[in-house]
GUFI-254701 format. One record per residue: residue number from 0; residue in one letter; x, y, z of N, C-alpha, C in turn. Coordinates in pm, 1 decimal, m for minus. Each point is the difference from the previous one (the first is absolute). Layout:
BEGIN
  seq  type       npx       npy       npz      capx      capy      capz       cpx       cpy       cpz
  NUM     a         X         Y         Z         X         Y         Z         X         Y         Z
...
END
This chain:
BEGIN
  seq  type       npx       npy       npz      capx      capy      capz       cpx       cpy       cpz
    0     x      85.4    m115.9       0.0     m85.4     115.9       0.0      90.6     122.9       0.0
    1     x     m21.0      69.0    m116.1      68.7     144.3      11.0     m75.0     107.2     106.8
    2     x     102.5      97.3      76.5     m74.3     112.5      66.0       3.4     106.2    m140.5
    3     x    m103.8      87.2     m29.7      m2.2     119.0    m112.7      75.5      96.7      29.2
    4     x      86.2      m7.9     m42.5     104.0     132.2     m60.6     123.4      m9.2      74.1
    5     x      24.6    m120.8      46.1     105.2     m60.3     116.8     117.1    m124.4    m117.8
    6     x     m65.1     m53.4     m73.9       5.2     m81.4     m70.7      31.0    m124.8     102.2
    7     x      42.5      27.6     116.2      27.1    m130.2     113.7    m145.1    m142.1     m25.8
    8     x      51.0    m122.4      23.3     m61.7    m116.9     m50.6     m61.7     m47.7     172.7
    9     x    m107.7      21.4      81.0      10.1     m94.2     122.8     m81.5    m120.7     m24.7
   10     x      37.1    m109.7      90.1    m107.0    m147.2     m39.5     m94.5      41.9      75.5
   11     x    m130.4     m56.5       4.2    m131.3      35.0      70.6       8.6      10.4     127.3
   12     x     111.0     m57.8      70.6      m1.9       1.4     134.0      40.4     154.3      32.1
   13     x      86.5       8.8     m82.2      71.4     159.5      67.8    m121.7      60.7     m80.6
   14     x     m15.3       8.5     m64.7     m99.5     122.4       2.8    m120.2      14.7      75.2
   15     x     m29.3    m125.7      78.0    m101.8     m23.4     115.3      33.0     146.1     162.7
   16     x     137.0       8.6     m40.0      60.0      51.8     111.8       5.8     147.5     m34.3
   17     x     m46.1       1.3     m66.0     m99.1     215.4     m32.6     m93.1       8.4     m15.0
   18     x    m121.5     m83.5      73.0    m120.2      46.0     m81.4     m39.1     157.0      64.9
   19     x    m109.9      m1.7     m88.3     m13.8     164.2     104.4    m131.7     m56.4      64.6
   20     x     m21.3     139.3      73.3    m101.9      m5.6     113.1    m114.8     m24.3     m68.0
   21     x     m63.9      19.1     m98.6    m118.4     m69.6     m60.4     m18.2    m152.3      m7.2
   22     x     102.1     m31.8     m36.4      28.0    m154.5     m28.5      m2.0     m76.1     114.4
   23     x      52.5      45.4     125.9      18.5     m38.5      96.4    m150.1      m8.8     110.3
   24     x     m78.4     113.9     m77.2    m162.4      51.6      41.5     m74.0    m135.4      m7.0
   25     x      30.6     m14.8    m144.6     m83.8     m83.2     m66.4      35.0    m195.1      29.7
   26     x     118.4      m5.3      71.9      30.5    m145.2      30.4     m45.1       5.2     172.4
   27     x     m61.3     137.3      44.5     m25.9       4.4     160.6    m162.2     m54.2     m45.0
   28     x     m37.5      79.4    m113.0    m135.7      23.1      m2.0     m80.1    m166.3     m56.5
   29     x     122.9     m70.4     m74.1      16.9    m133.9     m69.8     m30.1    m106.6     187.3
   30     x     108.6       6.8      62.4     m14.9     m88.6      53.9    m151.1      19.8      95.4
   31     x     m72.5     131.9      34.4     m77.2      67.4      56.0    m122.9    m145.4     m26.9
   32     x     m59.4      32.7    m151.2     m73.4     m67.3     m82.9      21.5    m139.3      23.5
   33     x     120.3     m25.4     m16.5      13.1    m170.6     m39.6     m22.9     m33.1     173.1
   34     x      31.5      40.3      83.9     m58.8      m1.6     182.4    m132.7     m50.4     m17.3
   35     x     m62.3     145.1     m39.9    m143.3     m66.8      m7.4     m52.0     m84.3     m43.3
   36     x      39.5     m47.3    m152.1     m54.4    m104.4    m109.1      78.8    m141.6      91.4
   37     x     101.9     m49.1      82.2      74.8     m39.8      77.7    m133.5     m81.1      78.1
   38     x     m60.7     112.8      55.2     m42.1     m20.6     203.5    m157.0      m3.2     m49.4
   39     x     m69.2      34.9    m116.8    m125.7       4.7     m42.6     m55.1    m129.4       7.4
   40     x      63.8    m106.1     m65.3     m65.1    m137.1      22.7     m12.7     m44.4     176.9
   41     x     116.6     m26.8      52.5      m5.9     m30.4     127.9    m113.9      98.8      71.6
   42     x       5.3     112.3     m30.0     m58.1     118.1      84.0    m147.5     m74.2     m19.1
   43     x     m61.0     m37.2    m104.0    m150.5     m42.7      m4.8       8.4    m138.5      97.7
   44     x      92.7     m93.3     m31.4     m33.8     m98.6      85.9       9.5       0.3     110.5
   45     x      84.2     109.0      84.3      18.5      41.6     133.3    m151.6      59.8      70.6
   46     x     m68.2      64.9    m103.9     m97.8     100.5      21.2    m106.8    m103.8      67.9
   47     x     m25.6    m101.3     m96.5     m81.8    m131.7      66.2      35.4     m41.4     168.7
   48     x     115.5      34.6      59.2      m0.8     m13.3     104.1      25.0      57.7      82.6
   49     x      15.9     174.0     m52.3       1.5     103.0      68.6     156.0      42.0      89.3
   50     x      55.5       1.7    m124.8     160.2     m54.4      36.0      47.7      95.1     m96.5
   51     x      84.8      50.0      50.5     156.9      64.9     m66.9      68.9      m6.1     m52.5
   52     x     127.9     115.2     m98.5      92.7     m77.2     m22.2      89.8     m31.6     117.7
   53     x       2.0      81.5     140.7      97.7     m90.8     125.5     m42.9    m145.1      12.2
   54     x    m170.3     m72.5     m36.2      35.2     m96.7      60.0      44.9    m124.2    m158.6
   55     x       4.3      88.0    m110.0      64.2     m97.6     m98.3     102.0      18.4      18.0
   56     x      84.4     124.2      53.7     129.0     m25.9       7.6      75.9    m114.3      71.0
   57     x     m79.1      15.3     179.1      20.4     m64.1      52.3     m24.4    m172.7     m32.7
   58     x     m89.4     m15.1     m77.5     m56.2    m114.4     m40.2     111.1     m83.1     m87.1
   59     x      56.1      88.9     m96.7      96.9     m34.9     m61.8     128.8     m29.0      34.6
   60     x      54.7      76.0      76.8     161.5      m1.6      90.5     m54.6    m150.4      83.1
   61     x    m112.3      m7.8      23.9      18.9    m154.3     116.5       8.3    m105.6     m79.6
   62     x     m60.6      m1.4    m116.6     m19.6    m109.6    m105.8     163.6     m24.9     m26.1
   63     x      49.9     131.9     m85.6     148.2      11.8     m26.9     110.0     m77.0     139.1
   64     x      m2.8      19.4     108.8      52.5     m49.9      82.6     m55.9     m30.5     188.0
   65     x     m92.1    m156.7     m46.0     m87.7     m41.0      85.7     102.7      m6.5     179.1
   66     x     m12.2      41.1      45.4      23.3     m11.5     193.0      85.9     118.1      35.5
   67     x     m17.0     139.8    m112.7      48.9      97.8     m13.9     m51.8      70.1     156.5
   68     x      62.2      64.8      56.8      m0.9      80.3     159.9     m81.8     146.5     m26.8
   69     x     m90.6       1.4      74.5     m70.0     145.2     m48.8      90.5      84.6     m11.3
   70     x     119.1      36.6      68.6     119.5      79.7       9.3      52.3       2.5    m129.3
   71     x      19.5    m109.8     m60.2      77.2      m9.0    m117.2    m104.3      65.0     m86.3
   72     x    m143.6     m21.9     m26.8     m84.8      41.3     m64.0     m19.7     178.8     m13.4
   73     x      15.0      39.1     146.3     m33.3      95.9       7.7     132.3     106.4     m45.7
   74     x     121.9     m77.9       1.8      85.2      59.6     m95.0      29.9       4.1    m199.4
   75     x     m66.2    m155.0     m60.2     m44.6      63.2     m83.8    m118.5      77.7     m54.5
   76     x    m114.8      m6.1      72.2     m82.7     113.7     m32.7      23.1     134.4      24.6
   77     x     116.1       5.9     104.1     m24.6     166.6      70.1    m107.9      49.4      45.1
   78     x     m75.3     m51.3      78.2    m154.5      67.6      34.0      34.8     m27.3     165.4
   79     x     m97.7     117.8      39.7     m20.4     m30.4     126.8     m12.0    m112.5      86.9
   80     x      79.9     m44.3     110.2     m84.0     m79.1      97.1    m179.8       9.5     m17.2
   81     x      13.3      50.9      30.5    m176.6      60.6      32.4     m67.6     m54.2    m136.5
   82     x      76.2      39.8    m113.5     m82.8     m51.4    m116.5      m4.3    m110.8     m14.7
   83     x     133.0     m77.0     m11.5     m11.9    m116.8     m23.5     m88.9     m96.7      89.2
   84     x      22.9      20.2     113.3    m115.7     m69.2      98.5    m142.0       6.2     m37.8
   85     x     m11.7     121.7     m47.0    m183.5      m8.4     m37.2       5.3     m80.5    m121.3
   86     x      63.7      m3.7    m111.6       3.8    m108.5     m92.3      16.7    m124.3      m2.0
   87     x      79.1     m35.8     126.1      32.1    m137.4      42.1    m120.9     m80.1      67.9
   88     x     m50.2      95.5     109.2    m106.0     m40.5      50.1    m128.8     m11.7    m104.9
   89     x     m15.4      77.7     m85.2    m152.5     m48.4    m126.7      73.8    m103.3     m19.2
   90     x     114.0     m32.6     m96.8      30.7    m121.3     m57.4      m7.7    m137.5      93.8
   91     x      65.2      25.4     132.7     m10.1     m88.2     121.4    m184.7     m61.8      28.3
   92     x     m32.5      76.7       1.5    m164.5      28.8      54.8     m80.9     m81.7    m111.8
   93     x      37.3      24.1    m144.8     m62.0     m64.7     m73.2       9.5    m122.3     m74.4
   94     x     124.4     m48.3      73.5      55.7    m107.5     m25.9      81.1     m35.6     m96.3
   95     x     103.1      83.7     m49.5      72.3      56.4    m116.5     127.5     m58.1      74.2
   96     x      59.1      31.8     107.3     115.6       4.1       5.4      m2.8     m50.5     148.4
   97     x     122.6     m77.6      m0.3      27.8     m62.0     172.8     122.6      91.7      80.9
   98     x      m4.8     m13.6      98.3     122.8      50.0      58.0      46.6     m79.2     100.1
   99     x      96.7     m41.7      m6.5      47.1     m98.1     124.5     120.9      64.5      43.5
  100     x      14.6     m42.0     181.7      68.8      29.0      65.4     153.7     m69.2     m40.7
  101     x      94.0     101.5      19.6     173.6     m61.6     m59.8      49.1    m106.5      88.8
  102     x      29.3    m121.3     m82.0      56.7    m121.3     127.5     109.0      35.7      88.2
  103     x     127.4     124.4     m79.0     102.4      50.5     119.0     m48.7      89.0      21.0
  104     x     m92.3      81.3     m40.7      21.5     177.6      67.3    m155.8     m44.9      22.9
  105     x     m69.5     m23.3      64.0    m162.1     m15.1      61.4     m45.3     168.3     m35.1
  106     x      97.9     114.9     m13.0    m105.1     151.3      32.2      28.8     m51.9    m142.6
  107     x      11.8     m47.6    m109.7      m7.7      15.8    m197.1    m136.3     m46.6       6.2
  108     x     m50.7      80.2    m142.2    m129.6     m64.7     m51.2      44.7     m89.7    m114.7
  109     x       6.5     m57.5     m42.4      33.0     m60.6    m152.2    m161.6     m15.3    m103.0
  110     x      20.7      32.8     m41.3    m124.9      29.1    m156.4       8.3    m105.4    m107.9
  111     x    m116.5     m99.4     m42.3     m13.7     m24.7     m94.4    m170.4      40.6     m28.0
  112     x       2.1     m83.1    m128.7    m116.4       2.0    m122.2     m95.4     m93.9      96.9
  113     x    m159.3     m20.8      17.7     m24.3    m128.8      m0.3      m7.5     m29.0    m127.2
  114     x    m126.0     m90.1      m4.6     m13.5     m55.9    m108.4     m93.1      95.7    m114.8
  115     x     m86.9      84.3     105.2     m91.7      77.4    m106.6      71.2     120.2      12.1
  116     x     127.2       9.2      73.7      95.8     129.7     m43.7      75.7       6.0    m103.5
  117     x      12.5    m158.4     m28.8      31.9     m13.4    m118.2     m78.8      22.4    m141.3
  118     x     m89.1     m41.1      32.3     m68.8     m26.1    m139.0     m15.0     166.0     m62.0
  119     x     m16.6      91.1     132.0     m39.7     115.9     m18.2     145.4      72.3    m100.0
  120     x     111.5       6.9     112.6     112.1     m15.1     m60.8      43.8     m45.9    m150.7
  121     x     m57.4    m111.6     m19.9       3.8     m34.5    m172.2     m66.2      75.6    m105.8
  122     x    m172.7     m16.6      38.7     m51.1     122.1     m59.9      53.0     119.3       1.7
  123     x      48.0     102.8      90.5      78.0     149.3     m57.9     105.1     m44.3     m79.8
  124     x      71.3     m81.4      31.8     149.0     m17.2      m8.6     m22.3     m27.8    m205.9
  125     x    m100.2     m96.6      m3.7     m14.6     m47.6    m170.7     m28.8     142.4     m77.4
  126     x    m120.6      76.5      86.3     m23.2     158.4     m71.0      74.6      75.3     m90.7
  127     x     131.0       7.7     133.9      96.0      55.8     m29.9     118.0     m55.3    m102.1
  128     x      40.1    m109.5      16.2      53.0     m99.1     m96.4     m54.9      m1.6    m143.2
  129     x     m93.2       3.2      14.8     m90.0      12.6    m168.3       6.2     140.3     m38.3
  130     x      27.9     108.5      48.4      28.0     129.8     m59.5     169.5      m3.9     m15.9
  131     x      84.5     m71.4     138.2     148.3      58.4     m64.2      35.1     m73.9    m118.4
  132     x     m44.8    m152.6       1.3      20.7    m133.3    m102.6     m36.1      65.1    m108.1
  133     x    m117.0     116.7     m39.1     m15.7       2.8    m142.8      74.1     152.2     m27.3
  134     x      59.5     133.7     108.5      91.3      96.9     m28.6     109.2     m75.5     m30.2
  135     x      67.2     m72.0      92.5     132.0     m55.5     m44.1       8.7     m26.2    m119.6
  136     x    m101.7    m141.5     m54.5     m23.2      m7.2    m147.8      19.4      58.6    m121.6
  137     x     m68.1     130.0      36.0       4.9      48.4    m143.2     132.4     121.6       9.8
  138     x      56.0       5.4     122.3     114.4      59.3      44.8     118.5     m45.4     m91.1
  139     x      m3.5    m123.9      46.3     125.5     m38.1     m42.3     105.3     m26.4     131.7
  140     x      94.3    m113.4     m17.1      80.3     m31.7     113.9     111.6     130.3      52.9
  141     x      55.1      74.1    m126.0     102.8      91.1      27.9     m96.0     102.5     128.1
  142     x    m111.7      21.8     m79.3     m89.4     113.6      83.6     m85.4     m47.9     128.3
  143     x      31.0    m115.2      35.8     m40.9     m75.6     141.6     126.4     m20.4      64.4
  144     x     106.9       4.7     m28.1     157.0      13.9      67.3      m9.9     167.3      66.9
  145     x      17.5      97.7    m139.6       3.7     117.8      61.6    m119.9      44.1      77.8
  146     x    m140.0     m22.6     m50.6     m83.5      13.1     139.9      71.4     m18.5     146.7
  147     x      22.2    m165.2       2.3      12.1     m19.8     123.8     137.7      43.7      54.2
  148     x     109.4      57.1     m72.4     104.0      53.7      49.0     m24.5     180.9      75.9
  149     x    m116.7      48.3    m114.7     m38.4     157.9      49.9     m85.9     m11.0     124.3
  150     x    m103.6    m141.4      m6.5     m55.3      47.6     128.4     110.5     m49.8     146.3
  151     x     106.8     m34.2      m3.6     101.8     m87.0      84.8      52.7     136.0      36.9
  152     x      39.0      92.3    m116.2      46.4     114.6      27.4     m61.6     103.5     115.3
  153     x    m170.7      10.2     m71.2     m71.7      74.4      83.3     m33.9     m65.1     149.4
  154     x      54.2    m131.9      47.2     m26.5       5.4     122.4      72.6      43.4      93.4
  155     x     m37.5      10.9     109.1     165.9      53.6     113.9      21.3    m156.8      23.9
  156     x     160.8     111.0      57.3     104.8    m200.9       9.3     m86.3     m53.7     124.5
  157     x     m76.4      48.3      72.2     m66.6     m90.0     110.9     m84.1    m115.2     m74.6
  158     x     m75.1      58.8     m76.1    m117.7     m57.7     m77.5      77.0    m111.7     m76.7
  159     x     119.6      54.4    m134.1      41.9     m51.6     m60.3      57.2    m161.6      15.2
  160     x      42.7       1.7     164.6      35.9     m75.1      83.0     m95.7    m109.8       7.3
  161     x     m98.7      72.9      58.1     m98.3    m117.6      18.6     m77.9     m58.1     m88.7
  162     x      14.4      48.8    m163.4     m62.5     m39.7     m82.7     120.8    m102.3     m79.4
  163     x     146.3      18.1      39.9      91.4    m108.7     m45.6     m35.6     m88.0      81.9
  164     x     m10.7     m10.7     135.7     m54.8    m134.0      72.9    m132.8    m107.8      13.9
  165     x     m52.7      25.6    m153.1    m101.7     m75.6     m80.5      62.5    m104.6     m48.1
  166     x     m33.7    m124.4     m38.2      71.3     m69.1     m84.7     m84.1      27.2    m114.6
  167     x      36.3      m0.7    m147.4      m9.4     m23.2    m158.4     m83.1    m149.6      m2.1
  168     x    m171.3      m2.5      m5.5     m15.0     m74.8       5.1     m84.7     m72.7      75.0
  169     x     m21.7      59.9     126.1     m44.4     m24.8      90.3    m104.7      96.6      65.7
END
């Protein structure tokens, strides 16, 4: 790619590294949209039970890693004590999610799915899967690499952290 009247040649990457502030508007205003079109499916099936996105979040992080410590939870969500408890308790209450006491530390809660926390869990989880399965698609693999490298970028290293301690797969 030539710059005009520079005659200088950059590959797409470097020229990624000037956009101007419009461009930059419009990939805030990009991911804004794709949020919503994102959280719209789940959001209806949540609505049926008068549920949130805290308690799909939460719903999801336990699925992702079952006998997870509310502590640990409440560090990847970042939400209040206070919040997370009121979400824990609907999900608890309605039979979504167990909490058992830690065999060494007795004050841990440990969190899983039951069985209809699961199922619930599958339903959002496919929603969402059936919208990234068909962006990726027509994306292309190069443009599902750099996706997932820009949003790696935009997290803080706390987050970033805890989203490397997922396994690929699982």
């Amino acid at each position: 790619m030539s710059d005009r009247g520079t005659g200088q040649t950059h590959t797409s990457g470097e020229s990624l590294l000037f956009l101007t502030d419009d461009q930059l508007r419009r990939g805030i205003e990009a991911m804004f949209f794709a949020y919503r079109g994102f959280t719209a499916d789940p959001d209806r099936i949540l609505q049926q039970y008068a549920y949130g996105r805290a308690h799909h979040r939460a719903i999801h992080f336990i699925k992702r890693s079952p006998g997870n410590t509310v502590n640990n939870l409440l560090d990847i969500l970042g939400v209040t004590k206070q919040s997370l408890n009121r979400v824990l308790r609907a999900l608890i209450a309605d039979g979504l999610v167990e909490s058992r006491v830690g065999k060494q530390d007795r004050r841990e809660r440990h969190l899983y799915l039951t069985e209809t926390g699961q199922e619930l869990e599958k339903e959002l989880s496919e929603a969402q899967r059936g919208r990234m399965r068909a962006a990726y698609r027509d994306a292309g693999p190069e443009a599902v690499a750099g996706f997932r490298q820009v949003l790696e970028q935009i997290m803080d290293p706390e987050m970033r952290r805890h989203f490397q301690t997922f396994k690929e797969g699982s």
